[in-house]
C-alpha positions as CSV (number, residue, x, y, z in Angstrom):
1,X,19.0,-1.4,-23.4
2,X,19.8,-3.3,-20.3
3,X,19.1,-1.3,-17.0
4,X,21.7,-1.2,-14.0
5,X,18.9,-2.8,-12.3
6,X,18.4,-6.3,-13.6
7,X,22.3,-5.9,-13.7
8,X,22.5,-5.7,-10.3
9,X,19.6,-8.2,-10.1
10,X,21.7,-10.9,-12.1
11,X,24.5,-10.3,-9.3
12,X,22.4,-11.8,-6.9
13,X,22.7,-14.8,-5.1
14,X,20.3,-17.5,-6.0
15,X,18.9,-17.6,-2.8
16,X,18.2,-14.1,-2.7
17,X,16.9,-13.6,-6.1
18,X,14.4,-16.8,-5.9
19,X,12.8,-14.9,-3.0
20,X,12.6,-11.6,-4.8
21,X,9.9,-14.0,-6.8
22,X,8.3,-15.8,-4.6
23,X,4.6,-15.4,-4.1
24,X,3.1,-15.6,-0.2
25,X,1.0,-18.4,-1.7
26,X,3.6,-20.5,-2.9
27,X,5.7,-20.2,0.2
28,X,6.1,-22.7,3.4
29,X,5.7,-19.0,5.4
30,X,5.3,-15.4,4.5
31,X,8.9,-14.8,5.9
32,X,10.2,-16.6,2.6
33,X,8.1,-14.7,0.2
34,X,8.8,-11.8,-1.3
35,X,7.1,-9.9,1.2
36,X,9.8,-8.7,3.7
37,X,11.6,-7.4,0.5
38,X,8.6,-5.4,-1.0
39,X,8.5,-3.6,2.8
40,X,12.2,-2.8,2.9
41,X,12.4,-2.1,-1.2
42,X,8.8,0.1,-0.2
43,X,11.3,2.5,1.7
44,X,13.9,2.6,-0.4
45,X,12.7,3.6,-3.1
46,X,10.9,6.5,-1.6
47,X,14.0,7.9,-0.4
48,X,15.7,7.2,-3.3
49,X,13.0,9.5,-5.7
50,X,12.9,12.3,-2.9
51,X,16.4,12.6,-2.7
52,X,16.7,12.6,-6.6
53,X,13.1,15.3,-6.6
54,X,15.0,17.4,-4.0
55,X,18.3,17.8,-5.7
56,X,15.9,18.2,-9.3
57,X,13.9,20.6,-8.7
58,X,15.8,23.1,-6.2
59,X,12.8,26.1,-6.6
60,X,10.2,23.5,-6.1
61,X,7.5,23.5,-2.2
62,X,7.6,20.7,-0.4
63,X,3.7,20.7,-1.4
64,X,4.9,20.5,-4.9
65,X,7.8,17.7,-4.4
66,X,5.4,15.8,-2.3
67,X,2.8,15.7,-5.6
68,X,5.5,14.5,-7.2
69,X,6.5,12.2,-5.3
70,X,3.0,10.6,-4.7
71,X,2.8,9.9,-8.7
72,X,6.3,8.4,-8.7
73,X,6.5,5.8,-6.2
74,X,2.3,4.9,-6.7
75,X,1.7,0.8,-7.1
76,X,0.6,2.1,-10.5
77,X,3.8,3.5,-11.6
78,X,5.9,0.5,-10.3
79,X,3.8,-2.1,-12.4
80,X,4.6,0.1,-15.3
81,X,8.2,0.1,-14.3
82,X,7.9,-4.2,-13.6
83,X,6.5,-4.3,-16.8
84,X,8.9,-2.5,-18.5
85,X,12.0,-4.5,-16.8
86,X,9.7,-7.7,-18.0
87,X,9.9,-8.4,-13.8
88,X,6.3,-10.2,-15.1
89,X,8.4,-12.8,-17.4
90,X,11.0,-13.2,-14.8
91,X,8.2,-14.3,-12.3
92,X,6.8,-17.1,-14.5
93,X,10.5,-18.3,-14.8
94,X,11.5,-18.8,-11.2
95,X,7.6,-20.2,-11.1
96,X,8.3,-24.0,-9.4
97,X,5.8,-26.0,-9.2
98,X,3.3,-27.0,-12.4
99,X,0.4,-25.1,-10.3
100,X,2.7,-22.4,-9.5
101,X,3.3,-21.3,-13.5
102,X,-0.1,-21.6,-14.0
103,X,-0.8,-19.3,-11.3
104,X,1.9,-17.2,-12.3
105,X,0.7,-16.7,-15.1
106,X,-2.5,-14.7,-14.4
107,X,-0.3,-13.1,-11.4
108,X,2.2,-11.7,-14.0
109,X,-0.8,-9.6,-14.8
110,X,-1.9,-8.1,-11.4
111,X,-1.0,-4.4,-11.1
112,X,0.0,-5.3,-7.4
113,X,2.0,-8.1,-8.1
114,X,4.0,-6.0,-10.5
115,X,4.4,-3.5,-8.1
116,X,5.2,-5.6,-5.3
117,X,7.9,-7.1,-7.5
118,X,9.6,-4.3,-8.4
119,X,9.6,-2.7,-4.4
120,X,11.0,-6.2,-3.6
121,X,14.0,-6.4,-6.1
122,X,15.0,-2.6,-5.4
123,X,15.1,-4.0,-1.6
124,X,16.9,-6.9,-2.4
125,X,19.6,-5.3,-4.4
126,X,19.8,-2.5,-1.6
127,X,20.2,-5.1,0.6
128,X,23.4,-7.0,-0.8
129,X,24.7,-3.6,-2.8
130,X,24.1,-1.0,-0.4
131,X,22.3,2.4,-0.8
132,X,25.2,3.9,-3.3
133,X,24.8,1.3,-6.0
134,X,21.0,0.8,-5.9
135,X,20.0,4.8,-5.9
136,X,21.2,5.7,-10.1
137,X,19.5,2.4,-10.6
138,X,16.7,3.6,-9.4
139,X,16.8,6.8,-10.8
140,X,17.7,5.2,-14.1
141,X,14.1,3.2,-14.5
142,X,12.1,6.0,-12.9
143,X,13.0,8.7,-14.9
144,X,10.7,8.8,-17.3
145,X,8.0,8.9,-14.3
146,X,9.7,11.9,-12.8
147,X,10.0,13.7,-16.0
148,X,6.6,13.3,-16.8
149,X,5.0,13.9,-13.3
150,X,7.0,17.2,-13.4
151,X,6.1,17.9,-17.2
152,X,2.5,17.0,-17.3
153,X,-1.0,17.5,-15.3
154,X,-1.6,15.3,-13.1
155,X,-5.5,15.3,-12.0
156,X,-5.3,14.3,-8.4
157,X,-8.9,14.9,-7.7
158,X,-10.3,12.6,-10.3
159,X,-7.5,10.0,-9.2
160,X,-9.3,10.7,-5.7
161,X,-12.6,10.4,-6.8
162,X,-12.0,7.1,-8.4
163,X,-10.3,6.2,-5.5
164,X,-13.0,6.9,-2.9
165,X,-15.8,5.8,-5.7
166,X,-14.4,2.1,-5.1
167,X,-15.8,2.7,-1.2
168,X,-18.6,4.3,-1.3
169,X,-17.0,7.1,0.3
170,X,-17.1,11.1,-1.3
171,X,-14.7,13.7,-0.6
172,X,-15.4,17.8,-0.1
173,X,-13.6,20.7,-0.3
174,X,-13.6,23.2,1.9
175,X,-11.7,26.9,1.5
176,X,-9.9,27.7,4.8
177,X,-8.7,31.0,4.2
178,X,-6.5,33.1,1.7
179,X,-4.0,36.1,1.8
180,X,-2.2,38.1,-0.2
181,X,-3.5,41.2,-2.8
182,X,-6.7,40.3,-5.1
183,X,-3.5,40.0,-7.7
184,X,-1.6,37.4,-6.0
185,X,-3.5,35.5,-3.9
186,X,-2.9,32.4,-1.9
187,X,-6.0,30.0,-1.1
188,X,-5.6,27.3,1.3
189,X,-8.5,24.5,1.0
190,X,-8.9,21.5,2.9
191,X,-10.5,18.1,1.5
192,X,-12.8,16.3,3.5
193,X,-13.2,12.2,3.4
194,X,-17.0,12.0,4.6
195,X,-16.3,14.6,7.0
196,X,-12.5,13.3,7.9
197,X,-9.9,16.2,7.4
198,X,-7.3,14.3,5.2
199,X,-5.8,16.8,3.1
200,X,-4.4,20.5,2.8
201,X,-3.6,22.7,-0.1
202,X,-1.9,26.2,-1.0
203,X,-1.8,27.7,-4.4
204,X,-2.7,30.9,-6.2
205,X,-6.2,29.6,-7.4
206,X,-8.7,27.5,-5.8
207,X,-8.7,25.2,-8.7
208,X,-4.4,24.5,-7.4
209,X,-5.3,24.5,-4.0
210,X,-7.8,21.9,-4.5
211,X,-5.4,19.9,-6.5
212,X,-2.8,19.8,-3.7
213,X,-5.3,18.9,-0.8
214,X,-6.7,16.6,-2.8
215,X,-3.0,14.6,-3.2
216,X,-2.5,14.9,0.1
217,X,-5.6,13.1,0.6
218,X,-4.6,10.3,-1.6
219,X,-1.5,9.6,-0.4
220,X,-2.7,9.2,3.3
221,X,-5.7,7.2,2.2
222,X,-3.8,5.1,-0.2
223,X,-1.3,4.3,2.5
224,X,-4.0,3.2,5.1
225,X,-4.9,0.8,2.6
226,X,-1.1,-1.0,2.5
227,X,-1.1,-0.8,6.3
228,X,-4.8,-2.4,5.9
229,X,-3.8,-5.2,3.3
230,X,-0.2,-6.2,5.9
231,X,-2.3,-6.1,8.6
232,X,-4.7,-8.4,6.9
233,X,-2.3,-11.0,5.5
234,X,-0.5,-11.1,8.7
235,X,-3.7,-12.1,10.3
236,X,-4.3,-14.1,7.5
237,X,-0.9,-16.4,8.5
238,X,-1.5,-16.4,11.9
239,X,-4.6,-18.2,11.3
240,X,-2.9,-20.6,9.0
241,X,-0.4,-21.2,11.8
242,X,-0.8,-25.1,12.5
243,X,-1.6,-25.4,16.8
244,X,0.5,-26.8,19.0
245,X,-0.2,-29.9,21.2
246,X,-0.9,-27.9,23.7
247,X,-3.7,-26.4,21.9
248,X,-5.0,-29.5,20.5
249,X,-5.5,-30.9,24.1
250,X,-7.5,-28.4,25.2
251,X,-10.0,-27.8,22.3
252,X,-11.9,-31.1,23.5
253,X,-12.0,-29.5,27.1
254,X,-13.5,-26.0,25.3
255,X,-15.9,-28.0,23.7
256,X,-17.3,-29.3,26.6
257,X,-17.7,-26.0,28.0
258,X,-19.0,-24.3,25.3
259,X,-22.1,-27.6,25.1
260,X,-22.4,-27.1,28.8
261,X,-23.4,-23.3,28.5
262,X,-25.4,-23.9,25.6
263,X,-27.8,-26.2,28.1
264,X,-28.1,-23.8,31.2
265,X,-31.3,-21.9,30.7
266,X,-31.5,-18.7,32.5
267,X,-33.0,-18.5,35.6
268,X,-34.3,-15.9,38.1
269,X,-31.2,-14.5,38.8
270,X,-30.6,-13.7,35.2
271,X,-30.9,-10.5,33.8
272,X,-32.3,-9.1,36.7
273,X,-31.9,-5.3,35.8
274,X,-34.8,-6.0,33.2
275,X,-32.7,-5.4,30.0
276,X,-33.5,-7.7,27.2
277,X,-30.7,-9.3,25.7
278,X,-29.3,-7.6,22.3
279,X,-30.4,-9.1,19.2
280,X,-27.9,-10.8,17.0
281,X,-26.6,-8.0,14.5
282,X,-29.1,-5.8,15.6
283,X,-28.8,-1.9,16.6
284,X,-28.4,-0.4,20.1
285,X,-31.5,1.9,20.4
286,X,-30.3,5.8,21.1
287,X,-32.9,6.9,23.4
């Protein structure tokens, strides 16, 4: 079977298509990795499956479509979907360098890599194809996803648990309130991140209600994570960022300083309120 999407993808020009597969580390700079496609393909494929959700499941909460959608568009669910396009394979091909396949080779493997593969191809061919082309392709690949996320259980609290066990962190639930006749009831529980309100649920059992909290919970946590790991690798290439002549002059100047304040010792005039001076990585005392 060959999917609309890797025939879209083989549409593409090669400059295009080379970044779709370029790691950050074998770029010059992160702007010609892959990365600025994963952040746009990250966006549309999220309103690509809620569009298709909405339209799918007319009767459906936005609690419920929001579950769904959580499962759908996780980095999980796009390695499965990279995998299955063999987006892995393709990776290793467009691999340059001798160093480059061998690292390719052990990134073809890395659930994020897969997934970051697959958000940055459905941004590249939204990009030269436009929203109309790229949603059934989409749709096409993720199907099986939907169907299942809509068909099957899906545990969100043990997916949480796991989650939070990777931290350290624990999560509580607490019951907020309910309505309704003891023969249809409503519950609405809240989870709690280590005391952090991150999550609300509704259903007609405590046991639903803490299923729906606890996805909400996920979803905001997982996505502090990606805004974590961009912030990080964008700190990450400003430090690789090579200084200017400018900067080079004046580190001899701040080194001077800095080997001049190292010598003064204090005198009377220091510290004259009588505080000591913190220790190194020690604790403020609460009196």
């Amino acid at each position: 079977m060959t999917f609309r999407l890797l025939t879209l993808a083989q549409q593409l020009d090669q400059a295009t298509l080379r970044q779709v597969f370029t790691h950050t580390s074998w770029a010059p700079d992160r702007v010609q990795s892959y990365e600025r496609l994963e952040f746009l393909g990250d966006s549309v494929l999220s309103l690509c499956v809620t569009t298709e959700l909405y339209r799918r499941f007319p009767d459906f909460t936005e609690g419920h479509l929001a579950r769904l959608r959580a499962y759908v568009v996780s980095r999980a669910t796009c390695a499965r979907v990279a995998t299955r396009l063999g987006l892995g394979k393709m990776l290793r091909e467009h691999a340059g360098q001798a160093h480059e396949a061998a690292e390719a080779a052990q990134l073809q493997g890395n659930q994020n890599v897969l997934a970051d593969l697959t958000e940055a191809l459905i941004g590249a061919v939204y990009l030269i194809f436009g929203y109309e082309a790229v949603r059934p392709a989409v749709i096409e690949v993720f199907d099986e996803h939907i169907t299942f996320a809509e068909s099957s259980y899906i545990d969100h609290k043990t997916e949480l648990q796991e989650f939070l066990a990777r931290s350290g962190q624990s999560v509580a639930y607490k019951v907020l309130g309910f309505s309704g006749p003891p023969h249809d009831r409503e519950f609405e529980i809240e989870a709690l991140v280590d005391g952090e309100s991150l999550g609300r649920g509704f259903g007609t059992s405590k046991k639903r209600a803490e299923q729906g909290a606890a996805a909400e919970a996920l979803h905001e946590l997982q996505a502090r994570a990606r805004r974590a790991a961009r912030r990080a690798r964008l700190r990450g290439s400003r430090a690789r960022r090579p200084q200017t002549a400018a900067e080079e002059a004046r580190a001899p100047e701040e080194q001077a300083d800095g080997a001049s304040d190292a010598g003064h010792a204090p005198g009377a005039g220091d510290a004259q309120d009588g505080t000591p001076p913190a220790a190194s990585g020690g604790a403020a005392e609460v009196s």
